[in-house]
C-alpha positions as CSV (number, residue, x, y, z in Angstrom):
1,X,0.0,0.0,0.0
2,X,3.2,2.4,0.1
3,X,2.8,3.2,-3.2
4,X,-0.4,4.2,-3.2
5,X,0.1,6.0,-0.4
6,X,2.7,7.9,-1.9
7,X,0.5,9.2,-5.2
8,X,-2.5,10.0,-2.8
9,X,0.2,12.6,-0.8
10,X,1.5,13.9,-4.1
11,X,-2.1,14.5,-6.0
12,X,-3.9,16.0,-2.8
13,X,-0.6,18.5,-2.2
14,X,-0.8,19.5,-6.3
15,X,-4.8,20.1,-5.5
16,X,-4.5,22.3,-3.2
17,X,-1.4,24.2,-4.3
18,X,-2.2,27.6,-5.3
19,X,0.5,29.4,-7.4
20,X,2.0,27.8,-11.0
21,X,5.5,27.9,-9.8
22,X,4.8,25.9,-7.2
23,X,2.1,23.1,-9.0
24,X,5.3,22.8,-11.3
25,X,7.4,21.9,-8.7
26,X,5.4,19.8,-6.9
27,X,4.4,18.3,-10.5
28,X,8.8,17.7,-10.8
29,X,9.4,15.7,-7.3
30,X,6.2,13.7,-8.6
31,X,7.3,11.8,-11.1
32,X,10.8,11.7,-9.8
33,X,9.3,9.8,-6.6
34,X,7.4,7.8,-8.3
35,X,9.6,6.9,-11.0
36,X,12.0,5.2,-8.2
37,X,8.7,3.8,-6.8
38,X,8.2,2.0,-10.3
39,X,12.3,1.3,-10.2
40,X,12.3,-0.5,-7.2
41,X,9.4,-3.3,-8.4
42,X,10.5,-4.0,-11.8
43,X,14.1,-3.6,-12.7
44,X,13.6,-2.8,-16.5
45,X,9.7,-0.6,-17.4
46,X,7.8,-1.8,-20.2
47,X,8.5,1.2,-23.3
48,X,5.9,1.8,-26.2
49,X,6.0,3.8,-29.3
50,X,2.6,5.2,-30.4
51,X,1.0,7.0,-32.8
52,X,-2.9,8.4,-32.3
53,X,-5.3,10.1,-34.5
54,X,-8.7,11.7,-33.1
55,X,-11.4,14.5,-32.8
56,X,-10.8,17.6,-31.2
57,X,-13.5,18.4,-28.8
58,X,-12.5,22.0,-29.2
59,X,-14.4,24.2,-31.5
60,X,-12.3,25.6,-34.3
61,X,-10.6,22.6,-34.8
62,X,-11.2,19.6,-37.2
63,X,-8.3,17.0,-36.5
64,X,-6.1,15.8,-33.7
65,X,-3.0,13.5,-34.5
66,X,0.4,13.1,-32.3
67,X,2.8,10.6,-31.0
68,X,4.2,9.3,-27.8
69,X,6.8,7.4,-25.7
70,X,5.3,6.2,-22.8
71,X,7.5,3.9,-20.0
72,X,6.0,1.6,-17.6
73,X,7.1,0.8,-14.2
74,X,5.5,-2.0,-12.2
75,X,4.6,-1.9,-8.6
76,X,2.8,-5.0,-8.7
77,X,1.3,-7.3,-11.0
78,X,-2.0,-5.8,-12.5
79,X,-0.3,-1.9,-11.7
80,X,2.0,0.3,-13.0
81,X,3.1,3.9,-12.8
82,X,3.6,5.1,-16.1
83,X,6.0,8.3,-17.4
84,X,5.2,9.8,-21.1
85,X,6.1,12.5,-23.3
86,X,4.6,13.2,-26.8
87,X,3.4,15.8,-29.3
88,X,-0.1,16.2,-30.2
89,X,-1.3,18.1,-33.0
90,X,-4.6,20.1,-33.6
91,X,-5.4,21.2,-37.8
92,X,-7.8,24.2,-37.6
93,X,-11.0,24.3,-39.0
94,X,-11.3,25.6,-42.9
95,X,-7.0,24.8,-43.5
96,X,-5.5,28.0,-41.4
97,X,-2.5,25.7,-40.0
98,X,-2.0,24.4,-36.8
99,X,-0.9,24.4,-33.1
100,X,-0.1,21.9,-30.7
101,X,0.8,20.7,-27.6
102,X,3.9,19.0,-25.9
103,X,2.5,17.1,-23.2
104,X,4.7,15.4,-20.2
105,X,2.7,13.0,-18.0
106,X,3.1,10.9,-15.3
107,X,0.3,8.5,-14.3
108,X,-1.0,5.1,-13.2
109,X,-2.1,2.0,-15.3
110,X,-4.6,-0.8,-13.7
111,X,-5.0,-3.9,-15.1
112,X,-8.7,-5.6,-15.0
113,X,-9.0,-9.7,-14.5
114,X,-5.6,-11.9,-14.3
115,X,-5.4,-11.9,-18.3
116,X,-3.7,-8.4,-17.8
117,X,-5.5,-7.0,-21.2
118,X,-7.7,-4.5,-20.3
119,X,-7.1,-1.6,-18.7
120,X,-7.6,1.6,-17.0
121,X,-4.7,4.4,-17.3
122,X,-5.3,7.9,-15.7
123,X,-2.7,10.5,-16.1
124,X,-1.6,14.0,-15.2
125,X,1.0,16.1,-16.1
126,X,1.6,19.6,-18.0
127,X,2.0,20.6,-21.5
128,X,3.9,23.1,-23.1
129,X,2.4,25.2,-26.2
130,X,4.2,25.0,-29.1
131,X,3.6,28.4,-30.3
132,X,3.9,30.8,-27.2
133,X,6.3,29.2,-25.2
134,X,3.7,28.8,-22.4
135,X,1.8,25.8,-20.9
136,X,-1.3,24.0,-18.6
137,X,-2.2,21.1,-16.9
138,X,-3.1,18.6,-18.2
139,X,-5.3,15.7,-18.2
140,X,-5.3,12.0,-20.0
141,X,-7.9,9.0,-19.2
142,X,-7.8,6.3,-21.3
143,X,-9.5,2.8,-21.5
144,X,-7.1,0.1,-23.3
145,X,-6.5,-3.6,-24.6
146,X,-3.4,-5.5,-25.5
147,X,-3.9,-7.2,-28.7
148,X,-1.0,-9.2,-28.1
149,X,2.8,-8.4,-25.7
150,X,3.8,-6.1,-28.7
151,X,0.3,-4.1,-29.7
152,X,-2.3,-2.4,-27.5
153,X,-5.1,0.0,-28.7
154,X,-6.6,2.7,-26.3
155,X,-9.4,5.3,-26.4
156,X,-7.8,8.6,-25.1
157,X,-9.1,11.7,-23.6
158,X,-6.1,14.7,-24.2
159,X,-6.8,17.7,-22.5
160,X,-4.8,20.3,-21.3
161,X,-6.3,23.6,-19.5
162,X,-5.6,27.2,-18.8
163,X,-7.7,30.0,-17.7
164,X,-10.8,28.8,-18.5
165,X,-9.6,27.4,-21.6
166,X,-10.2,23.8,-22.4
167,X,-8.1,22.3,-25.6
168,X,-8.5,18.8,-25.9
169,X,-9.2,15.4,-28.1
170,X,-10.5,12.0,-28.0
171,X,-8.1,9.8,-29.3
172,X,-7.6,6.6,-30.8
173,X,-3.8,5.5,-29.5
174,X,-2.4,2.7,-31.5
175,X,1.0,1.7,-29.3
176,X,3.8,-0.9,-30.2
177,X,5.3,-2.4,-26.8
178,X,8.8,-3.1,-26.9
């Protein structure tokens, strides 16, 4: 139950921090805790590649595409605590270019049944515009299923938010496990 624990402290102190600086920070010593957390259950993390298409659920936008590398680190045999980074694209409605979105995440994967096949994966993190040099927090649920040890497919909710400002995607992720 340690690591459990552990996520619980970190997500209820990045609640109820107030200021950006300090929801970065405490966003930082997250995943580096629970990185070694992962580290210290399963000596080498499970790495994907992926690629995902989907439909923005922003208005103004008509198509979401982007790519990942996503590490997982078990802490027991139907969890893991999972690390990505990616880019994730947004076309604008009508053909007047594009922006996007550099998402870092860190996060937890639950396995359903002893098959270990379906799954649950919530993460959190923050992404970085690509245009504007800022950022927001963001968001990612996702329902999946391994096809087989090297392929899994997962509906994906992107989101990050600022200020009132919501831009996000659903999104099918098609993932090679290696």
């Amino acid at each position: 139950m340690y690591q459990f624990e552990k996520i619980q402290m970190y997500l209820t102190v990045f609640i109820n921090c107030k200021t950006r600086k300090m929801k970065k920070a405490i966003l930082i010593l997250a995943i580096v805790g629970l990185s070694t957390v992962g580290a210290h259950a399963q000596s080498k993390p499970r790495m994907s590649i992926a690629a995902n298409i989907g439909v923005p659920t922003t208005s103004g936008y008509s198509f979401a595409y982007g790519a990942d590398l996503q590490a997982d680190f078990g802490v027991a045999s139907t969890t893991f605590i999972t690390l990505s980074g990616g880019y994730e694209g947004y076309s604008w409605k009508g053909g007047g270019g594009s922006s996007g979105i550099i998402p870092l995440l860190a996060g937890a994967k639950f396995f359903f049944g002893e098959a270990n096949k379906l799954y649950g994966h919530a993460q959190l993190g923050y992404a970085f515009y690509s245009k504007g040099g800022s950022g927001a927090f963001a968001y990612a649920p996702s329902l999946g299923y391994y096809v087989n040890p090297n392929f899994d497919i997962a509906l994906k909710y992107l989101a990050s938010s600022k200020d009132q400002f919501t831009l996000g995607s659903l999104n099918v992720r098609f993932a090679y496990n290696f």
